[in-house]
N, C-alpha and C positions, 0 to 999 in steps of 0.2 A: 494111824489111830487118831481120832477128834474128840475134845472135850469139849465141850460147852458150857460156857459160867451164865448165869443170869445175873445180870445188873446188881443187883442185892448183895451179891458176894464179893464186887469193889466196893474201895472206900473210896469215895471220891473220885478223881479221873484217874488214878493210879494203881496200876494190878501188876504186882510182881509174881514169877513164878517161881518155884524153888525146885529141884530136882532132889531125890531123898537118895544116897548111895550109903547102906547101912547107919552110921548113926549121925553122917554129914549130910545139912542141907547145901547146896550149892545153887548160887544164884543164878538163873537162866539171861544172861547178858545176851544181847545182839550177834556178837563175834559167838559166844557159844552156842549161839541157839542154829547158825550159820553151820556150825564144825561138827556137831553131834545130831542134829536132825529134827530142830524143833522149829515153828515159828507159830507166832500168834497175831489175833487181828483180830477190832472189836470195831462194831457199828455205830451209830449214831446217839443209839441210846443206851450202851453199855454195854452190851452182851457182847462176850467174849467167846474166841473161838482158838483151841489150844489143838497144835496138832503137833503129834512125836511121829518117829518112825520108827516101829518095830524094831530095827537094828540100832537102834538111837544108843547116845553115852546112856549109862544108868537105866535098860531097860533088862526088868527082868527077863531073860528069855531062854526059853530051852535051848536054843542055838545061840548061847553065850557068843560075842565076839572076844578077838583077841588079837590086839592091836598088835602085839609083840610079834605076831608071825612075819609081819612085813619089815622087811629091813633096809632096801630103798624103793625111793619113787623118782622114775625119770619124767619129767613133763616135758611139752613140746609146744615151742612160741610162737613161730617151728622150732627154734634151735631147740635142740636137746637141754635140760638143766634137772643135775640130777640134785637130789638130797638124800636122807637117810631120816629114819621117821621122825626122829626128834625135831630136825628141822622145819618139815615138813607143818606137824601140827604148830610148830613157834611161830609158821608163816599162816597159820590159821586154817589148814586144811585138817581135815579129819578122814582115818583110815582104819579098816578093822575087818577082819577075816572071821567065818563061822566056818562048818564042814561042810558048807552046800555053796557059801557067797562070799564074796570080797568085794565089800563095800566103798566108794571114797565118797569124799563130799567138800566143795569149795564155795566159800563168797563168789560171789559177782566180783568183776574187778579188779582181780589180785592179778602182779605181776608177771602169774603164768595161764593167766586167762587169753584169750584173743576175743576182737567181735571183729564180724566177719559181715559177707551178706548173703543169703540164700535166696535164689530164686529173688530179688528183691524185699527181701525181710532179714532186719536186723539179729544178727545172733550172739550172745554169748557161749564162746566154746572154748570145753576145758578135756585135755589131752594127755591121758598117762598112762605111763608103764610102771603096774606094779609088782615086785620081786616077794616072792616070801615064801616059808618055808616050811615043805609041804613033806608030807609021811613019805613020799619016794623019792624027797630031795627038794631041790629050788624048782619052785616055778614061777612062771611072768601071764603076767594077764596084762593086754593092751585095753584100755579105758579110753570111751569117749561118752562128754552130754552134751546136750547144744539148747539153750533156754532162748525165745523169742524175747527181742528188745523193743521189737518194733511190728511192724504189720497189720494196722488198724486203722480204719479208715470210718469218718462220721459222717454220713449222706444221708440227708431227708430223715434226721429222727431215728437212721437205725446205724447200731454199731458191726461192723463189720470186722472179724479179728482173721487173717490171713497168718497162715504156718505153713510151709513150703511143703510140698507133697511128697517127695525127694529131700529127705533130710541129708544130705550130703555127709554129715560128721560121723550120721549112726548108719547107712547103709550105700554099701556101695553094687553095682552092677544091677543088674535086673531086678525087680521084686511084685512081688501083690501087696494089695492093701486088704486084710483080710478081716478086720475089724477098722469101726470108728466108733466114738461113744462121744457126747458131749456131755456136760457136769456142770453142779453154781456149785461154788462154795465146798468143791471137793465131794461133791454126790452126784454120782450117775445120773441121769433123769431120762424118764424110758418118753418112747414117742409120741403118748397121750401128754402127756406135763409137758414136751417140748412145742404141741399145737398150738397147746391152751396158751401158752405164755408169748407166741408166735417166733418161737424160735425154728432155726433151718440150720444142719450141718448139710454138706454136701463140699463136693471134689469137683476140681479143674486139671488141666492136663497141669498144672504146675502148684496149685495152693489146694489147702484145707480150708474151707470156707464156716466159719459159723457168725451168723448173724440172728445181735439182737433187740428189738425195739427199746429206744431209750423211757427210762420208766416202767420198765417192768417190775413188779413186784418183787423177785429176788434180789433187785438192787437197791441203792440207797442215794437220795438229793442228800448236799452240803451246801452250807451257805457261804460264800465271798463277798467280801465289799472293796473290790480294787479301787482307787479313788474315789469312795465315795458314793459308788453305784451299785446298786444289789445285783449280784449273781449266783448264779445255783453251777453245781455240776453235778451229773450222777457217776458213781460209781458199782460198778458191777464187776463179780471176781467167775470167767466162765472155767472151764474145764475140759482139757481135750484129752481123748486116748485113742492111740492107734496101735494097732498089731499089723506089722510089715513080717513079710514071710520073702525070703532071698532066694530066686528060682534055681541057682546051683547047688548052691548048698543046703537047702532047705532049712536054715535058721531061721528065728523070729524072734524078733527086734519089736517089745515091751516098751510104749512111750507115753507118758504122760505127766500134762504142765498143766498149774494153775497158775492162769492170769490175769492180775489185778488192772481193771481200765477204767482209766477217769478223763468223761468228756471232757472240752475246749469249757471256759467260761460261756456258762447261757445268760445273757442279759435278761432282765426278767421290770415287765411293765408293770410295776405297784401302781395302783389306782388306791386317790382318794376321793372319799366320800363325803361330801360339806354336806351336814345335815343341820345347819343352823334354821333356828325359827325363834325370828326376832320376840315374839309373843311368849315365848317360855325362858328368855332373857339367859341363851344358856350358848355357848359356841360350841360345835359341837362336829367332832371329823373321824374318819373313822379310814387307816390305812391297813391294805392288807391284800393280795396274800400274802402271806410271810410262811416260811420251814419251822418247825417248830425248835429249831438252833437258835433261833435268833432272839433274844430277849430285851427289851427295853429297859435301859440303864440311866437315862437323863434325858434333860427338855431342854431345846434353848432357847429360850420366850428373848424379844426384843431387850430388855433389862436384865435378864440374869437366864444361871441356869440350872435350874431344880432338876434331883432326883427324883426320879418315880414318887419316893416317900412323901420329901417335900413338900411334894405337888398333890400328894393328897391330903397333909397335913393344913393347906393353905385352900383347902374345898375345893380343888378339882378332882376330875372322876377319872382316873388311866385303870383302862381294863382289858383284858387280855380275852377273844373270842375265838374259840378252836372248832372246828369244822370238822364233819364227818370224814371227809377223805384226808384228813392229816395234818390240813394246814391252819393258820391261824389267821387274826386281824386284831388290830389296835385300834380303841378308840379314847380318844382324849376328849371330855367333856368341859368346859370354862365357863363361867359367871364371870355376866357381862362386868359384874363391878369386881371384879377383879384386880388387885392391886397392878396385876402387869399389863392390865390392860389400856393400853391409851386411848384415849376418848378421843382424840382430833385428827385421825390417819390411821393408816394402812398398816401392816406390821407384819412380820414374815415369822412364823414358829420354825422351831428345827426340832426334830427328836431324834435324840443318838442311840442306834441299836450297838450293840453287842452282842457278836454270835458265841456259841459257847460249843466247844471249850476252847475257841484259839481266841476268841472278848478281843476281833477285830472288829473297829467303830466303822460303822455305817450310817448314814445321813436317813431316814426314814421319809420324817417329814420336809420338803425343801420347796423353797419357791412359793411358797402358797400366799401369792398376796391376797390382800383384799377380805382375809379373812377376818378379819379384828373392823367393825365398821362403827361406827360414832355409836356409842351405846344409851345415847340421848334421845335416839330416834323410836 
């Protein structure tokens, strides 16, 4: 199940969730959101995306769970280590039986997790036997899931996400592949939307292959400024399902992950624009493209160094130009007689950006000599 918040419904960068179990809220923490079946993810510009799982803690549901029916679980490292369920969820997993399913669910990285390598792709795999107690007595269910850690590859602009063909953890012997589906964001996307956007699932004797161009619209740039220098990455969350059918047994083995993938840092060539004309006695530069994260928070002229405010309060012009495809520019306008202005040399500006909402400082403007020229002339 997905919910979707619009921006409007945070305050600020801050969105808690609260879980309702009759007249208790309960705060949807990390660790619980992990144990009971929820997680949440918000984009650039706020909106938020809440996803529960039907068997989730606190989900009304005709097929009530009932935690109480399991009474141990054996994991495997390999070694065997067993618990009994209190332990179990103390160590942060979560476990719960309906009349059709038995459910488990574990973090990443816990003690009885493994990662592994499949086929050359990185796996997280978690391993159990669970015992519990069913109308004709004890029964055991053997559990396995195996989440990709790794397998993603960035060549010429496009993403490439590999998932082994042969999941080794969830099937063994023979089998077909009797379905594949790609997905963004937890939505199906049928093969018109998969054209348009120039997306491609497709199979190898050994991997699941989806590849997709960086920049696509269902993803999203974020701005970096690792020392100093402007960088972008995108981030895009694809969607894989497969249905594996086992040729002896004829079971079928129900698979599907979403996967959050954030390119390498992209260096990115801000141009500026010196549109000075001595005759209108105005200095005048204009930097850009910029993400629309990135906000201008101060100046550092040769003598000091003024806020945005400041610097307009002392008559210059900072003004922010936003672009039909998304992105933005800055232009800083100065009179010549300007108190920071020196008359006999050369002078280098700086303007410090801050991207929001991590208001890591980036150098905007740098190096620009020559721009400040004898304003007698």
């Amino acid at each position: 199940m997905r919910l979707s918040l619009d921006k409007a419904l945070a305050v600020g960068n801050a969105l808690e969730v609260e879980a309702i179990n009759g007249t208790q809220h309960i705060v949807i923490t990390p660790n619980l959101a992990a144990q009971c079946g929820y997680s949440m993810e918000s984009d650039p510009w706020g909106n938020a995306r809440i996803y529960s799982s039907l068997l989730g803690c606190y989900v009304d549901n005709k097929a009530s769970g009932e935690s109480h029916g399991i009474w141990k679980l054996t994991f495997y490292t390999p070694e065997p280590v067993s618990m009994v369920l209190r332990e179990a969820e103390q160590a942060g997993y979560g476990a719960m039986v309906t009349s059709t399913r038995l459910v488990m669910r574990s973090p990443y990285n816990t003690a009885e997790t493994t990662s592994e390598e499949v086929d050359g792709v990185s796996m997280e795999v978690f391993r159990v036997s669970a015992y519990y107690k069913a109308p004709h007595g004890l029964g055991v269910v053997d559990l396995a899931a195996a989440c990709p850690t790794g397998g993603v590859l960035f060549t010429n602009n496009v993403i490439s996400w590999h998932v082994p063909r042969r999941m080794t953890p969830l099937v063994d012997g023979s089998f077909d592949i009797r379905e594949m589906h790609m997905g963004i964001n937890g939505r199906r996307l049928h093969g018109s939307r998969m054209a348009a956007r120039g997306y491609t699932l497709s199979a190898t004797d050994f991997h699941i292959i989806i590849e997709i161009p960086v920049g696509s619209p269902d993803g999203h740039y974020k701005s970096h400024a690792p020392d100093y220098q402007y960088h972008v990455t995108y981030i895009v969350e694809p969607m894989l399902e497969v249905l594996w059918r086992t040729k002896v047994t004829r079971d079928d083995i129900r698979y599907k992950v979403l996967f959050p993938i954030t390119t390498p840092l992209i260096l990115q060539a801000l141009q500026v624009q010196e549109n000075t004309v001595p005759e209108s006695r105005l200095f005048s530069i204009v930097l850009g493209p910029l993400l629309h994260d990135v906000v201008l928070r101060n100046i550092t002229f040769f003598t000091s160094v003024l806020t945005v405010e400041e610097s307009n309060a002392r008559g210059f012009t900072i003004q922010e130009h936003r672009h039909s495809n998304g992105t933005k520019s800055i232009s800083v306008v100065v009179p010549f007689d300007g108190d920071i202005v020196l008359k006999d040399a050369s002078e280098i500006i700086d303007a410090k950006c801050h991207l929001v909402p991590a208001y890591l400082p980036c150098i905007c403007f740098s190096d620009i000599t020559e721009l400040f020229t004898s304003a007698e002339s």
